[in-house]
C-alpha positions as CSV (number, residue, x, y, z in Angstrom):
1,X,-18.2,187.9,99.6
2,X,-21.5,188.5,100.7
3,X,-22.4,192.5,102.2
4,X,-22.8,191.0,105.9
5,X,-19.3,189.9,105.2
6,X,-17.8,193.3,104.5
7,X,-16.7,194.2,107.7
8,X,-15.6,198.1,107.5
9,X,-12.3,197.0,109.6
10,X,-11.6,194.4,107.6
11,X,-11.5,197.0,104.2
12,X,-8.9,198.8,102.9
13,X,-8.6,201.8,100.5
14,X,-5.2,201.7,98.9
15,X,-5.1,204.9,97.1
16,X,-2.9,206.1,94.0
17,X,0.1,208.8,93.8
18,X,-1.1,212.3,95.3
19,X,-3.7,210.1,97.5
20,X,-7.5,210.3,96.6
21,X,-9.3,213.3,97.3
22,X,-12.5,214.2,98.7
23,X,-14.6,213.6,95.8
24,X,-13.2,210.6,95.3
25,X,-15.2,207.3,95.4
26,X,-12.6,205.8,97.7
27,X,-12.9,209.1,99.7
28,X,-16.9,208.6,99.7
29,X,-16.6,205.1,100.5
30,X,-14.3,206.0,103.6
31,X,-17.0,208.1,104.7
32,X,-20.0,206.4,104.0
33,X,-19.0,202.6,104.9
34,X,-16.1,203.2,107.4
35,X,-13.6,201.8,105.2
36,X,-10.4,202.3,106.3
37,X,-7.6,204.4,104.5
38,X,-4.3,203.3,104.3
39,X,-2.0,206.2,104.8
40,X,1.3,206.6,102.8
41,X,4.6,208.6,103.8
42,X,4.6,210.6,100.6
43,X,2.0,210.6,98.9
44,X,3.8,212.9,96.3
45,X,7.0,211.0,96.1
46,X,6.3,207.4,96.2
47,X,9.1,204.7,96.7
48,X,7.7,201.5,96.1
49,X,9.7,199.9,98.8
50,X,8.4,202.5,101.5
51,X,4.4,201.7,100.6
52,X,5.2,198.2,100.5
53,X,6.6,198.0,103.7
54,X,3.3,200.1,104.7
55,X,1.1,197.5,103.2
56,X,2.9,194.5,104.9
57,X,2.6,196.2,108.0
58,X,-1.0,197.3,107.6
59,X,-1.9,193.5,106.6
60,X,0.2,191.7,109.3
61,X,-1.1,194.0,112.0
62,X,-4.9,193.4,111.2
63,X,-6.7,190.9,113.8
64,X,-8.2,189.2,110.5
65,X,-7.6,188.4,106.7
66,X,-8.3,192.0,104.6
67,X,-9.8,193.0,101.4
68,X,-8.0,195.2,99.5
69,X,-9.9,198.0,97.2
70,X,-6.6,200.0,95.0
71,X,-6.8,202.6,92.6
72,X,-4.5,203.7,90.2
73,X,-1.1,203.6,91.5
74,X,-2.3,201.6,94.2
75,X,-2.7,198.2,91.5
76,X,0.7,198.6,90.7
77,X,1.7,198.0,94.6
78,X,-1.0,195.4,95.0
79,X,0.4,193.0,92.6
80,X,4.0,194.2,93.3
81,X,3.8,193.5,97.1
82,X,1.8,190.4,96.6
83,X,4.5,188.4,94.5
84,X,7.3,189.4,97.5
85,X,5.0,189.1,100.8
86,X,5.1,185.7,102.7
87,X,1.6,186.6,104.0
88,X,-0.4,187.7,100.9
89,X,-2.0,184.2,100.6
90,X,-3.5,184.1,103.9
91,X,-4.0,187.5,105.0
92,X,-5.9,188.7,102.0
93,X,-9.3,187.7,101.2
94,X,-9.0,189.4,97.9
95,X,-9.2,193.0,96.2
96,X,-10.5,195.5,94.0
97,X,-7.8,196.8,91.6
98,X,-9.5,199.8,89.5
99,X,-7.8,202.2,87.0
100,X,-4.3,200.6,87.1
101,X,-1.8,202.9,86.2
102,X,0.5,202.0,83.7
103,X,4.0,202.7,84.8
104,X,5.9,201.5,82.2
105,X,4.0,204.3,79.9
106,X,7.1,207.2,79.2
107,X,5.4,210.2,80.5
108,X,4.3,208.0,84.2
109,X,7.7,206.1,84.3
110,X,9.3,209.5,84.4
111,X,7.2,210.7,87.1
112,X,7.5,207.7,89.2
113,X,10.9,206.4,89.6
114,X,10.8,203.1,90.5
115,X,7.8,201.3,89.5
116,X,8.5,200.1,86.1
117,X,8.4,197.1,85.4
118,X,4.6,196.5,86.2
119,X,4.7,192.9,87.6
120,X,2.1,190.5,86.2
121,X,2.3,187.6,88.4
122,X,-1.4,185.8,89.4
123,X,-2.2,187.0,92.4
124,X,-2.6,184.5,95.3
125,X,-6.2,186.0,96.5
126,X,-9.5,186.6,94.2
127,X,-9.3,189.9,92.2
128,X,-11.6,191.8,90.3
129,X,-9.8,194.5,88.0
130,X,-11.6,197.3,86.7
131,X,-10.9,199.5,84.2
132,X,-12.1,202.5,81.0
133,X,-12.0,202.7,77.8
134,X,-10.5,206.6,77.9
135,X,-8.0,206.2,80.7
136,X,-5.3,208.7,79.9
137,X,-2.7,206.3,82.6
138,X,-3.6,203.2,81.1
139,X,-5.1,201.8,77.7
140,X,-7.6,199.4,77.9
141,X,-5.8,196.9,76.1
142,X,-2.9,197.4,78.6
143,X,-5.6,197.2,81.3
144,X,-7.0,194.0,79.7
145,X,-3.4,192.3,80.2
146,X,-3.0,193.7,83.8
147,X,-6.2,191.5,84.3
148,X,-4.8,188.6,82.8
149,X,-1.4,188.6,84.3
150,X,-2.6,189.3,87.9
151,X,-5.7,186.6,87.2
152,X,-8.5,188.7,87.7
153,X,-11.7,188.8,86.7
154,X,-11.9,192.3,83.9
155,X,-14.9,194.6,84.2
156,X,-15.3,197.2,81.4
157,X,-16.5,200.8,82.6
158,X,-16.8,201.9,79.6
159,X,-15.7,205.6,79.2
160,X,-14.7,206.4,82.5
161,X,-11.5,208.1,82.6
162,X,-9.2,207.5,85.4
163,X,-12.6,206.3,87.4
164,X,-11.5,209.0,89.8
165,X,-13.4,212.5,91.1
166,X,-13.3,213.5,87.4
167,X,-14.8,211.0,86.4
168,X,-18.5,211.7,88.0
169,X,-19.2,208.8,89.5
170,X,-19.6,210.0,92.8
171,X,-20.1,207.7,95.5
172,X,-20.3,205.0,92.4
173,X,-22.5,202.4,94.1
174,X,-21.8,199.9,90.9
175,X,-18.1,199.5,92.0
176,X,-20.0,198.9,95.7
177,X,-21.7,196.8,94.0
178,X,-19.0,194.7,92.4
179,X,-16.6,194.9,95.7
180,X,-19.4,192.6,97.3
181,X,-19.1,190.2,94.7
182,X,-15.6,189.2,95.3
């Protein structure tokens, strides 16, 4: 995917639970590229059904195939939507999963009802997965076999945290970078 392909319509910013705040580098993104945000019900009680159905209906009611850029809890419905949606295969020209969030760990699987098991089926679009080395919501070994069950190329941050606003990678033009790639 080349940057004249990125079309800012065609982009979409699938934030984690609690949504990404300003700081954020999905946030930034939003506001620097046009990027568009894909708004939950609840973003403080998420039911996987309920930002699934979001999804399909965000996909199926863009005028052309989308690219997909998750964080965190936003992974988890990527690969969960993609293994149930009759559309996934054509109406996605790939995504960006960063900082999955590992829903099956005991203290995240208690917060989030729901979205345990993680499901590690390939993916039926390109995928790049990124994650860190400190993640608090996901070791990077776990990470490392998210990659490999979806069928994503892995990309090491290094220590990076939850790659979120606490992380201080501001507008974090290396993830840019590797979005263009895909």
């Amino acid at each position: 995917m080349s940057s004249e392909a990125l079309n800012p319509e065609d982009v979409w910013l699938l934030p984690g639970w609690q949504n990404s705040d300003r700081g954020h580098w999905q946030s930034l993104w939003q506001d620097r590229y046009g990027y568009r945000r894909l708004e939950q019900h609840n973003w403080l009680h998420p039911l996987r059904g309920d930002w699934s159905i979001r999804l399909q209906e965000t996909v199926l009611d863009a005028p052309r195939p989308v690219t997909l850029v998750a964080h965190s809890l936003g992974c988890v419905l990527v690969a969960w939507w993609a293994a149930h949606s009759q559309v996934a295969r054509t109406r996605v020209r790939g995504a960006m999963l960063v900082a999955p969030g590992d829903t099956e760990q005991p203290e995240l699987r208690a917060m989030l009802p729901g979205w345990s098991p993680v499901l590690l089926q390939t993916l039926p679009f390109p995928s790049i997965m990124v994650g860190s080395e400190n993640d608090p919501n996901c070791s990077l070994q776990r990470a490392q076999a998210m990659a490999q069950g979806w069928g994503s190329r892995f990309v090491n941050q290094g220590a990076a945290g939850h790659i979120n606003t606490a992380s201080g990678l501001g507008l974090w033009d290396g993830g840019h970078a590797l979005l263009k790639t895909l």
